[in-house]
C-alpha positions, -999 to +999 in steps of 0.1 A: +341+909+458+330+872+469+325+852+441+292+825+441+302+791+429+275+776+399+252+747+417+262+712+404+240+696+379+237+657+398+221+645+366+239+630+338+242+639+303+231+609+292+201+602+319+175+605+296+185+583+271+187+556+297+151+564+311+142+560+282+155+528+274+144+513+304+105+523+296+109+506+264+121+476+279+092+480+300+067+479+277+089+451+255+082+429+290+041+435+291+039+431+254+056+400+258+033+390+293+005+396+268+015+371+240+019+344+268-012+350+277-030+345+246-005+319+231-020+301+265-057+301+254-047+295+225-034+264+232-056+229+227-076+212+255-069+182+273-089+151+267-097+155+307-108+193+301-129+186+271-151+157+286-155+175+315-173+205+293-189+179+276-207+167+309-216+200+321-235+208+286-252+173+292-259+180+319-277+217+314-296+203+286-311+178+301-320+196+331-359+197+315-358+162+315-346+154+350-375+175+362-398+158+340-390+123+358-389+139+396-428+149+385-433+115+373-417+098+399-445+117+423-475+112+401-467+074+404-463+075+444-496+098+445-512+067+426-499+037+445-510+058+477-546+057+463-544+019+453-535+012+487-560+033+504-588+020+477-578-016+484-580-010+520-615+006+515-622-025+491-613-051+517-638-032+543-667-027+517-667-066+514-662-073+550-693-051+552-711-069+520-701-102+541-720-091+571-752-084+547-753-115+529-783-136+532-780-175+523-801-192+498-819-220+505-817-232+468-791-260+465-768-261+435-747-295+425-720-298+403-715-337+398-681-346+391-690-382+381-678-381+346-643-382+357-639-416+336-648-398+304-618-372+305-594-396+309-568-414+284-570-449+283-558-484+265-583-503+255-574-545+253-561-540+220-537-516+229-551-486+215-553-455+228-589-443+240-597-405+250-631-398+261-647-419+232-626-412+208-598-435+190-565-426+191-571-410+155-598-390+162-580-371+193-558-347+177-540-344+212-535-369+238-531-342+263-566-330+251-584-350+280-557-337+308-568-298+291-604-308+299-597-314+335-586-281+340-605-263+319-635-285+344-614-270+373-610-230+364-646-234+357-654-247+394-631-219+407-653-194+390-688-207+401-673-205+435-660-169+432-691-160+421-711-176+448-692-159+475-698-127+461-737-131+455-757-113+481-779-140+487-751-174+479-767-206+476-758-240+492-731-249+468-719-286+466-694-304+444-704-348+445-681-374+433-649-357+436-617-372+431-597-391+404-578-370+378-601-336+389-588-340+423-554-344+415-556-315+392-569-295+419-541-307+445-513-299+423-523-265+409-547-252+436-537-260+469-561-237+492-591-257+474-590-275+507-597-241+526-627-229+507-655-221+526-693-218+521-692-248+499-696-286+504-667-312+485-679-346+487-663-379+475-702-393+477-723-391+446-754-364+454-778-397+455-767-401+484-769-366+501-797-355+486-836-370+485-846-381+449-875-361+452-855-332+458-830-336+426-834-318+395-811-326+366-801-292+344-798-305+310-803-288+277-817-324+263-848-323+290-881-319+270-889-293+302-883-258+303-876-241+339-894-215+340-888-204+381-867-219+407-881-242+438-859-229+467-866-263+482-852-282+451-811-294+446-802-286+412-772-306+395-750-293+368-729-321+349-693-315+356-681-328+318-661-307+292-666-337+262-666-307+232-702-323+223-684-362+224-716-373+248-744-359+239-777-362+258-756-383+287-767-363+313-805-362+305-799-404+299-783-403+332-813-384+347-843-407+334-822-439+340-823-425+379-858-415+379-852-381+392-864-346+376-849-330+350-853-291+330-836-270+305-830-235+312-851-212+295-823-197+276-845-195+241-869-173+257-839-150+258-807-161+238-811-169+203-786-194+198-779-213+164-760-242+181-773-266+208-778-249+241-750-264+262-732-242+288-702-243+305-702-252+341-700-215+355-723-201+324-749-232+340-741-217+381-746-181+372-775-185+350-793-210+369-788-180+405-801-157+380-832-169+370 
């Protein structure tokens, strides 16, 4: 009779209590990997960590804007493109206007001779003189120095104008120097480069015949009614603010030559006397 011996349990009593204890110290340990991972987001921002969030929200909400200026930005290139290519076509229309101008014969003067009558002076007594006025009476001494250059922008615009005209006249300035001519050195250097217009020191008696001269002043009896291409007209080159009034028409009979208003009546109705500026006198006189 052979006896069987029992198969030996390996296990311990007590195995599963230990299994057991070990998954419960399992799950203590993710529990507690859990915690730390929420006690980390919970925990406050650095001063670095909030400023860069801070930038990165500016920065999204002002993304509208950005684009805004970068279509800005090529609106004003567009534009300075067409300036340049319309200044460029500007500078070739007035080559081309150049090439179709036709001269004038007409001759217009602006006499500068009154130079003496802008100008600040002491009289023997010592007291001041401007233009005819006493000291007193000229609420600026610099008023007669303002003339001058008010005398000179007004030149510069009858000779703009005249180089634009289709058909420019002769243009001449007589008598130039003194305080006009220093003006003109010290504020308006290229004056000595203009072209299509005669500066001379001489008075226009002696450039032009008598016969030929026709004083423009609003104190002649005569109204012009057309223009004699073969006639010199002279414009008096005085800003007095009404100081000298009827000088030039005085100045005109005392030299025997001609002498006419502009019709400006027929067309102007004007409560004050009709005295123009110098340009006002060049632009209406090519216009008549």
């Amino acid at each position: 009779m052979s006896s069987e011996t029992p198969t030996e349990n390996t296990m311990p009593p007590d195995a599963p209590e230990v299994e057991g204890k070990v998954k419960s110290c399992d799950r203590q340990g993710e529990r507690q990997e859990e915690g730390t991972d929420e006690a980390e987001c919970l925990e406050p921002m650095s001063k670095r960590q909030r400023k860069k969030l801070l930038k990165q929200k500016q920065w999204e909400e002002q993304k509208d804007l950005r684009r805004q200026k970068r279509k800005e930005k090529r609106q004003k290139r567009k534009l300075e493109r067409q300036s340049k290519s319309d200044s460029s076509n500007e500078g070739n229309d007035r080559k081309r206007m150049r090439r179709e101008v036709v001269p004038s014969t007409l001759r217009l003067i602006v006499d500068c001779s009154f130079d003496d009558l802008m100008m600040l002076k002491l009289l023997a007594h010592g007291k001041a003189f401007c233009g005819g006025l006493s000291e007193g009476l000229c609420k600026n001494k610099l008023c007669c120095m303002q003339d001058v250059k008010k005398l000179h922008k007004q030149i510069q615009r009858c000779y703009a104008e005249n180089r634009k005209a289709f058909h420019p006249v002769q243009f001449y300035l007589t008598s130039h120097g003194g305080q006009l001519k220093s003006n003109m050195n010290e504020n308006d250097k290229g004056w000595v480069n203009w072209k299509d217009i005669q500066i001379r020191t001489e008075h226009y008696s002696e450039l032009i015949k008598k016969e030929d001269l026709v004083y423009l002043t609003s104190d002649s009896p005569d109204v012009l009614s057309e223009l004699d291409e073969k006639k010199a007209y002279v414009i008096g080159g005085l800003v007095d603010h009404n100081h000298h009034k009827g000088i030039t028409y005085k100045k005109a009979v005392e030299q025997g030559i001609g002498h006419a208003q502009l019709p400006l009546g027929n067309f102007v109705k004007m409560n004050s006397r009709k005295v123009l500026a110098v340009n006002h006198g060049c632009m209406k006189d090519c216009k008549i």
